[in-house]
C-alpha distance (Angstrom), angle and dihedral (degrees) to the residues before:
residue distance angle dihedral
X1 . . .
X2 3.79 . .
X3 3.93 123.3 .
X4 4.18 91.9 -116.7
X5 4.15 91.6 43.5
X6 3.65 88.4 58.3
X7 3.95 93.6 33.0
X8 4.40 85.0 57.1
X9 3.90 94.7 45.4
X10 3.85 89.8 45.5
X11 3.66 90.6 44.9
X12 3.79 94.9 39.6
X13 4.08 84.8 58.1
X14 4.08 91.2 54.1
X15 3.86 89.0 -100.2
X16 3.83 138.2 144.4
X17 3.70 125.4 -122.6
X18 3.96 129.6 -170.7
X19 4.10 129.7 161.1
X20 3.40 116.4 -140.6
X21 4.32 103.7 -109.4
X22 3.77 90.0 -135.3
X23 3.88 107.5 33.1
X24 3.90 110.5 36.2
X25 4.01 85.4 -156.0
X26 4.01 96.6 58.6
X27 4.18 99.9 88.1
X28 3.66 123.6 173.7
X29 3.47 103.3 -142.0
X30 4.15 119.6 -170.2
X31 3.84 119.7 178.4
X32 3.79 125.6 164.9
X33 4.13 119.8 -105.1
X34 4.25 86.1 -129.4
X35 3.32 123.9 22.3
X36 3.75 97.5 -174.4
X37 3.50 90.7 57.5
X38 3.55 92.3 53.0
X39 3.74 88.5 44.9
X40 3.93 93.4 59.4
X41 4.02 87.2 48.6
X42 3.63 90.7 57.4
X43 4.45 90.2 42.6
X44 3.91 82.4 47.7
X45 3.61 95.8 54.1
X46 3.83 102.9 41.2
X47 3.50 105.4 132.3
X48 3.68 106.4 -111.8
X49 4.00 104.9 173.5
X50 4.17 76.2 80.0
X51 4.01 82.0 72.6
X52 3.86 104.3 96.0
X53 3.64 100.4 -137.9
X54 3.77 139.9 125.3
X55 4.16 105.6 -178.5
X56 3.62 125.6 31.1
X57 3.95 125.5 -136.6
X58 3.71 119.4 -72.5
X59 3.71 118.3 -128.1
X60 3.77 93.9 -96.6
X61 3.16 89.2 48.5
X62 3.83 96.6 56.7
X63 3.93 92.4 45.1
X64 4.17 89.4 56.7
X65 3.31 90.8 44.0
X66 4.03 95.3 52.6
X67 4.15 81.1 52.8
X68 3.53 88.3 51.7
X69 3.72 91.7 53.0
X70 3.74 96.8 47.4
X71 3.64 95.7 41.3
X72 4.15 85.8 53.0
X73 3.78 90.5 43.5
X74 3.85 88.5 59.4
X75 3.57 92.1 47.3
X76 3.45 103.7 46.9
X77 3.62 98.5 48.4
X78 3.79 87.7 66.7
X79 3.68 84.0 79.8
X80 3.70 118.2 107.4
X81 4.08 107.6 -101.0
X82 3.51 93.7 7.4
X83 4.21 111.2 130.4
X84 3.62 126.9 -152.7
X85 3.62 100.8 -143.2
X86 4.24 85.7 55.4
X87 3.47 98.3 50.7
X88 3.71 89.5 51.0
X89 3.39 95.7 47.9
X90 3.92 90.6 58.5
X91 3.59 93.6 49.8
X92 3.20 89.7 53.3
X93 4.04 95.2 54.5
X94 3.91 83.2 53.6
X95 3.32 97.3 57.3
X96 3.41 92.1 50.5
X97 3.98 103.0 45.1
X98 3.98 85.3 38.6
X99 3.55 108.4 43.3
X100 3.52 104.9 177.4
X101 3.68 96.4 -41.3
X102 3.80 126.6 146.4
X103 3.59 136.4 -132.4
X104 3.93 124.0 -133.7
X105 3.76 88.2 -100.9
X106 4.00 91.5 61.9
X107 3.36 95.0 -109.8
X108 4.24 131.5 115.7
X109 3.35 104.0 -95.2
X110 4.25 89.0 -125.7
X111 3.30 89.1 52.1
X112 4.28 102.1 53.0
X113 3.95 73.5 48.7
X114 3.74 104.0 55.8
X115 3.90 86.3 37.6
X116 3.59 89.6 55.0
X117 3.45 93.6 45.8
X118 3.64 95.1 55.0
X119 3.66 97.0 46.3
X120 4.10 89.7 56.1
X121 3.98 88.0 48.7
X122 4.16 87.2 52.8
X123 4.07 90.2 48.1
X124 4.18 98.5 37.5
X125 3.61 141.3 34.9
X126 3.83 100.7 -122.2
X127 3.84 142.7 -178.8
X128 3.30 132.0 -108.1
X129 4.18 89.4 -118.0
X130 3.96 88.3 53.1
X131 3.36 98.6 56.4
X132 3.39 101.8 45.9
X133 4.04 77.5 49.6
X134 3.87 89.3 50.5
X135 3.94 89.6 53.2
X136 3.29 95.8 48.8
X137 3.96 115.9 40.7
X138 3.43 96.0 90.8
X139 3.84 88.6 62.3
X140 3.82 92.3 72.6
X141 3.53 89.7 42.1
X142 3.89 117.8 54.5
X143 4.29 91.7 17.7
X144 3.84 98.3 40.7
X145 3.70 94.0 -128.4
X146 3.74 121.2 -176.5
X147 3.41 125.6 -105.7
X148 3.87 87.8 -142.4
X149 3.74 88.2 61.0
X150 3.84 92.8 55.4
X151 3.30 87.7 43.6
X152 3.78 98.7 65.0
X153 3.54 98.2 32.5
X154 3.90 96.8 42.2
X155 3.89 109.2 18.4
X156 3.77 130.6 -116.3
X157 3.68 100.1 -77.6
X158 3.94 101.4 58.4
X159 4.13 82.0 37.7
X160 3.93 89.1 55.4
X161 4.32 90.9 47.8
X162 3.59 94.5 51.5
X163 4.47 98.5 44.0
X164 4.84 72.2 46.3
X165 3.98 81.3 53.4
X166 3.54 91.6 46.8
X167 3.28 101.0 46.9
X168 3.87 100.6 49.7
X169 3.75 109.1 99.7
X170 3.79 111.5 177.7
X171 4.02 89.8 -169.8
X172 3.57 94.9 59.6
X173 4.19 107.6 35.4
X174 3.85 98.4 16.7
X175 3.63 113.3 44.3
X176 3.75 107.7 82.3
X177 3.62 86.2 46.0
X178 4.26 103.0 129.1
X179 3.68 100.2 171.5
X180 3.31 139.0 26.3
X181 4.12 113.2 -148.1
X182 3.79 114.1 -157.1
X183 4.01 88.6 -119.4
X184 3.84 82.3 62.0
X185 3.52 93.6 42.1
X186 3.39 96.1 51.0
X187 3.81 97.0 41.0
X188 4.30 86.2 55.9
X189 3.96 85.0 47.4
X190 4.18 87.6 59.2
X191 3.88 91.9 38.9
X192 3.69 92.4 61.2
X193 3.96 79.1 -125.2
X194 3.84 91.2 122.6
X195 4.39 85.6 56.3
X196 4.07 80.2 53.6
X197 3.83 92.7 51.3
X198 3.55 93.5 46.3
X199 4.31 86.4 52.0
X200 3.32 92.1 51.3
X201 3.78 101.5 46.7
X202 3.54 87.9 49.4
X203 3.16 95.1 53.2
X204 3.95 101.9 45.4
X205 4.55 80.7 55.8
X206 3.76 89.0 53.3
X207 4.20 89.3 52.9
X208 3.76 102.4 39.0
X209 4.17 79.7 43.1
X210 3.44 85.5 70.1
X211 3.48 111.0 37.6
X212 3.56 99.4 139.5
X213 3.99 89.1 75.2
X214 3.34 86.4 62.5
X215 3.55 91.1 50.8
X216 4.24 83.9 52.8
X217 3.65 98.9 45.7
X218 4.05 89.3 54.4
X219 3.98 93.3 -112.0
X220 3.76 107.3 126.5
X221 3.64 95.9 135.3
X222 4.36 83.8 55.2
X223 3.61 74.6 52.4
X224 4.03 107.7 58.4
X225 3.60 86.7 39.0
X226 3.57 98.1 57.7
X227 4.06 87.3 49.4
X228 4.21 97.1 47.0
X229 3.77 87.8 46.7
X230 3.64 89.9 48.1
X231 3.35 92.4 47.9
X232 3.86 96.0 47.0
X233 3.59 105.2 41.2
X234 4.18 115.6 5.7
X235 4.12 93.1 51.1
X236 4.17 98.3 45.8
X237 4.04 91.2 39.5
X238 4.12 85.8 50.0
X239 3.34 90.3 42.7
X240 3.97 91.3 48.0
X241 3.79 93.8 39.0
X242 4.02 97.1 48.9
X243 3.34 106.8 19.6
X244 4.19 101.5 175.1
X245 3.55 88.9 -27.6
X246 4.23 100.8 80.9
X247 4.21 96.0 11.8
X248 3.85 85.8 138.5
X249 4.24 79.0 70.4
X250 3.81 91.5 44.2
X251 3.96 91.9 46.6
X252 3.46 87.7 52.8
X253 3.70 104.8 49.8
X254 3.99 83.5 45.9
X255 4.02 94.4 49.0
X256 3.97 81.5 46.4
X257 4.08 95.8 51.4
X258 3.43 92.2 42.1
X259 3.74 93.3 52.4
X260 3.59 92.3 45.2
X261 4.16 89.5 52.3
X262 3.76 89.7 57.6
X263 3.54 98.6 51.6
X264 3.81 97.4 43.5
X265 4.49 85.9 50.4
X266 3.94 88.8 37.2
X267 3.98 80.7 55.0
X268 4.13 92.6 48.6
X269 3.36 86.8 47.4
X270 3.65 100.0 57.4
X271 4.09 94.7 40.0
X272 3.88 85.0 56.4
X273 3.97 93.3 51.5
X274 3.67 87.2 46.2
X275 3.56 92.8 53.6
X276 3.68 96.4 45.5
X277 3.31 90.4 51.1
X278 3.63 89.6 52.6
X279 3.71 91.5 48.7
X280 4.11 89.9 56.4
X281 3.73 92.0 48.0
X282 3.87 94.0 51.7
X283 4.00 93.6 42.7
X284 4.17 87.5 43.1
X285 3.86 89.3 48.6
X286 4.29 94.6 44.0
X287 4.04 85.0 49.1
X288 4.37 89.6 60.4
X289 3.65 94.5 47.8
């Protein structure tokens, strides 16, 4: 077996690896006595201040959202290659890395997932690894969880999609992109790049489908940049991408922006009233003493 097979499995299993310098078969090898115990010590000290939330879910809100997840569970295991027993061990790593914590938009953050999911399964035919990928990205991003973890529990491949997820960042490598050739296109199609796209359109018309939680959770300026960068980079590279051929995605992401707009001016609007009305009070209030 080759030095970096054994160095991944060992690795994979939370162990240590060295080759002697001298004698290529002397190995320190260093594994730990329980790995799920070590696993819950790593899920225990995720750090979850990273979380951007203010108010956790109500009750209510926690009972509709377990009927969200079971309805979801039933419909996504429909899919070709999709197993039961996986998808309920990753909602069950949710639960525990989000409790019942909220994203910006208002929403549980499991639940922006699933629906984000879901949308990506109605626009593209995907696998079984990249959804599983899809439902678990955000994972690594707002709880820090480590790759070794995912590893273990989920093997290397579904690791691998997610860190790809991750690491796609249509501001910085996509936006000045005019034209898309059909070399490029077809190179994205092979890179699973054009699954990524559709993830992270779907998930910019979840957000800005929600802007009023933003509003709520005091983060209009979160807000207005979501919209400009929608605006400046998500629409033209849909619109370059698709053309006619997906405009059901580029009506959405323009229903979404739009929506997003009104709220964010509706909410101008309203702080301006407030502080003329303000302004009358105190000048009203001056003129009786």
């Amino acid at each position: 077996m080759q030095e970096h097979t054994i160095k991944h499995i060992v690795e994979s299993h939370y162990g240590h690896l060295e080759y002697a310098t001298t004698d290529r078969k002397a190995i320190l090898l260093v594994i730990p006595q329980s790995i799920k115990e070590l696993q819950e010590k790593i899920l225990d000290k995720l750090p979850m201040n990273l979380i951007m939330t203010k108010n956790g879910a109500t009750k209510k809100e926690i009972v509709q959202s377990l009927t969200l997840l079971m309805d979801f569970h039933d419909r996504i295991t429909q899919f070709p290659g999709v197993q039961p027993d996986m998808i309920g061990g990753i909602f069950l790593l949710m639960r525990r890395c989000y409790e019942d914590k909220k994203h910006p938009t208002g929403v549980l953050y499991y639940v922006r997932t699933i629906s984000i999911t879901e949308t990506v399964c109605q626009w593209n035919s995907c696998s079984s690894n990249f959804i599983y990928a899809t439902l678990m990205y955000d994972l690594m991003q707002y709880t820090k969880l480590p790759t070794t973890y995912l590893v273990s529990n989920f093997g290397a491949e579904i690791t691998a999609l997610i860190e790809r997820l991750l690491s796609v960042d249509l501001q910085e490598k996509y936006k000045d992109i005019n034209f898309v050739s059909g070399n490029f296109l077809k190179k994205i199609v092979q890179d699973e790049l054009l699954s990524i796209f559709f993830v992270k359109f779907a998930a910019r018309v979840h957000d800005l489908n929600h802007a009023e939680g933003y509003i709520q959770s005091n983060n209009q300026e979160l807000l207005k940049y979501l919209v400009s960068e929608t605006l400046e980079v998500y629409l033209p590279l849909a619109i370059n991408l698709f053309q006619k051929k997906r405009s059901k995605i580029i009506k959405k992401l323009e229903e979404a922006v739009k929506y997003a707009q009104e709220v964010s001016e509706q909410t101008i609007s309203e702080t301006d009233k407030h502080a003329n009305n303000y302004k009358q009070v105190s000048e009203t209030g001056l003129h009786f003493l």
